[in-house]
DRENPA-294250 format. One line per 8 residues: their letters; for each residue x, y, z of C-alpha. Coordinates in Angstrom, 1 decimal. Layout:
// DRENPA-294250
A) X Y Z  ...
// end
This chain:
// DRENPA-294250
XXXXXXXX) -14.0 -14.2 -2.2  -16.5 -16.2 -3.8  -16.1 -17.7 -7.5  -18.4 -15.1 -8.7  -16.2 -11.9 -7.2  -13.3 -13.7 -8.4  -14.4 -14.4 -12.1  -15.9 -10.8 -12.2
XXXXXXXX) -12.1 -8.8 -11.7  -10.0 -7.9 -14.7  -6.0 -7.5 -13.8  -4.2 -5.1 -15.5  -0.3 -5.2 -15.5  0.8 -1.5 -14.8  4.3 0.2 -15.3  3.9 4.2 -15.9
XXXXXXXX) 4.6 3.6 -19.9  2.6 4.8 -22.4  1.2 1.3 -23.3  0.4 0.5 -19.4  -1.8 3.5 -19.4  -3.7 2.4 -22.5  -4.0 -0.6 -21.0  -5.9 0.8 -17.5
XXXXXXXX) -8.0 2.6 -19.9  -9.2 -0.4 -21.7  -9.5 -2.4 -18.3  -11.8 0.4 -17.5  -13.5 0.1 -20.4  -14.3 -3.8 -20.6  -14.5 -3.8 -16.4  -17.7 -1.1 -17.3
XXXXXXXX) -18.9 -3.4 -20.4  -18.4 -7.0 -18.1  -19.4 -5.2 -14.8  -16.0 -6.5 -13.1  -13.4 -4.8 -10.7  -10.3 -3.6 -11.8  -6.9 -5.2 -9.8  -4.4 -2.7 -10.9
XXXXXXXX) -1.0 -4.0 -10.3  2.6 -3.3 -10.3  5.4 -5.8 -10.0  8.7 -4.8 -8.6  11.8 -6.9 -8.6  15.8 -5.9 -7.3  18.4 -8.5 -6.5  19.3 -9.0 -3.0
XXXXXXXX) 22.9 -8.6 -2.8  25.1 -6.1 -0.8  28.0 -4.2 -2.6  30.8 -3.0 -0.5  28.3 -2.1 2.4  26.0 -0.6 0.0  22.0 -1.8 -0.3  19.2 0.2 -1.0
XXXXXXXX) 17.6 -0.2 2.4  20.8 1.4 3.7  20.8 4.2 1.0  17.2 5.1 1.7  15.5 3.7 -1.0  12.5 1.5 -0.6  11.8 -0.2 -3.9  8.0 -1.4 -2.6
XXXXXXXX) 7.4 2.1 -2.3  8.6 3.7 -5.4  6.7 0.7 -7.3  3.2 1.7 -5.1  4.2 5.3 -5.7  4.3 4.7 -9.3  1.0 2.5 -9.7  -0.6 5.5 -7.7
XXXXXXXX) 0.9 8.3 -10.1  -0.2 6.6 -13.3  -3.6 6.4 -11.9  -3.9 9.6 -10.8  -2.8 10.2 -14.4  -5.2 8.2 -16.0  -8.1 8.2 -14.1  -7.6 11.3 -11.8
XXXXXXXX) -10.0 11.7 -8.6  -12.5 9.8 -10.2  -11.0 6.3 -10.7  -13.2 3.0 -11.2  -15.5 1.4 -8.7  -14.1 -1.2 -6.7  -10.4 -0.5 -8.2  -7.8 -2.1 -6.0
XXXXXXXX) -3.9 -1.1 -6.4  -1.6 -4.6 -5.7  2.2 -4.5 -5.5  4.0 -7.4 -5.7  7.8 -8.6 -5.8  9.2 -11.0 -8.3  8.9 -11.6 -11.8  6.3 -9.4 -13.8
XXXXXXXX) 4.8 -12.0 -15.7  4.9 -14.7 -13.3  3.0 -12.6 -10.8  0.4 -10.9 -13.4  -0.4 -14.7 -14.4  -1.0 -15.4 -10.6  -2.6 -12.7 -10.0  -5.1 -13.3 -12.9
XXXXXXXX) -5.9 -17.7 -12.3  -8.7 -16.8 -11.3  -9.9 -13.4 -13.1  -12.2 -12.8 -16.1  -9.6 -11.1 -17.6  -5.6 -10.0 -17.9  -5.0 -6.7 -19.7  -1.3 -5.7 -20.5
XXXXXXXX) 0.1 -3.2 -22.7  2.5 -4.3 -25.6  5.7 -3.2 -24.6  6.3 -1.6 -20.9  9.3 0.2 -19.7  12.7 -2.3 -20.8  12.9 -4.0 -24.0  14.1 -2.5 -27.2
XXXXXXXX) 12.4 0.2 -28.7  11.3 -1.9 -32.1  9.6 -4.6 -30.3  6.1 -4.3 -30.8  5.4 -7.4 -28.5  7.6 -7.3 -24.8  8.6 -10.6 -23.0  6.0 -10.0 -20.1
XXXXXXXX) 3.1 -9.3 -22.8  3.6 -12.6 -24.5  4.7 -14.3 -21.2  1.0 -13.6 -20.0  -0.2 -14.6 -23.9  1.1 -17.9 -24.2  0.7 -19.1 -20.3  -2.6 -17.5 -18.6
XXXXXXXX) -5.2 -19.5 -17.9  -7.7 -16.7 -18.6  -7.8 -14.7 -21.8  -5.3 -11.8 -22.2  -6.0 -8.4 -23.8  -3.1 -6.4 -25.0  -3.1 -3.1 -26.2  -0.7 -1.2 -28.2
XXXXXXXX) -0.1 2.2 -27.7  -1.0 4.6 -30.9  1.7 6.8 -30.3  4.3 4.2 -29.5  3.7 1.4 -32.3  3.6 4.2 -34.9  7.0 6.0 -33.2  8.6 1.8 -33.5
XXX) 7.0 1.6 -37.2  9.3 4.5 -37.9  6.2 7.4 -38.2
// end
């Protein structure tokens, strides 16, 4: 990837809330408006411990795969068959905000919604949100959700 495909990509953190689905839609927007690529991307984390013989390999569940699933559904959502040029889904394991910043060292752009799924419902700012804020080393859009910061406002 040269500098020039790497500056022209905008990542957008993505969790199937409300304010992650504003935030593909204004990735979509400013990718159109900066002629970039969008790198959609969902960041799954679980501890790796075993409970009385009991892990989620061993149940059946594949975390990687519910988190692609998910990226996937709230595309489809947002976008539906028609989704933006050159849009590429990432999943990664670890910390949200410590992988969107990695993700985006070398993008135009980071784009993450206000609050995601976790938190407490009056927070109009989450941890990952003003993670990315204060350490990126590219500028950081982040949307609020209309229907959400006016549900936390109490309207």
């Amino acid at each position: 990837m040269t500098e020039r495909d790497s500056k022209a990509r905008i990542v957008v953190g993505v969790d199937g809330s409300d304010q992650s689905k504003e935030a593909l839609r204004w990735a979509a927007r400013l990718a159109e408006a900066l002629n970039a690529k969008i790198d959609a991307m969902i960041v799954w984390d679980v501890p790796d411990y075993t409970y009385n013989g009991w892990n989620y390999d061993a149940a059946g569940w594949h975390p990687e795969q519910a988190a692609a699933d998910q990226l996937d559904n709230t595309l489809e959502e947002v976008f539906g068959k028609t989704r933006p040029a050159g849009l590429r889904q990432l999943t990664r394991r670890g910390n949200a905000a410590k992988e969107l910043i990695n993700a985006a060292a070398d993008a135009r752009m980071l784009v993450v919604g206000s609050r995601g799924h976790g938190g407490f419902a009056g927070l109009l700012l989450g941890s990952v949100s003003a993670h990315c804020a204060a350490h990126a080393t590219c500028p950081v859009f982040v949307t609020h959700c209309r229907k959400a910061a006016s549900t936390a406002a109490g309207r």
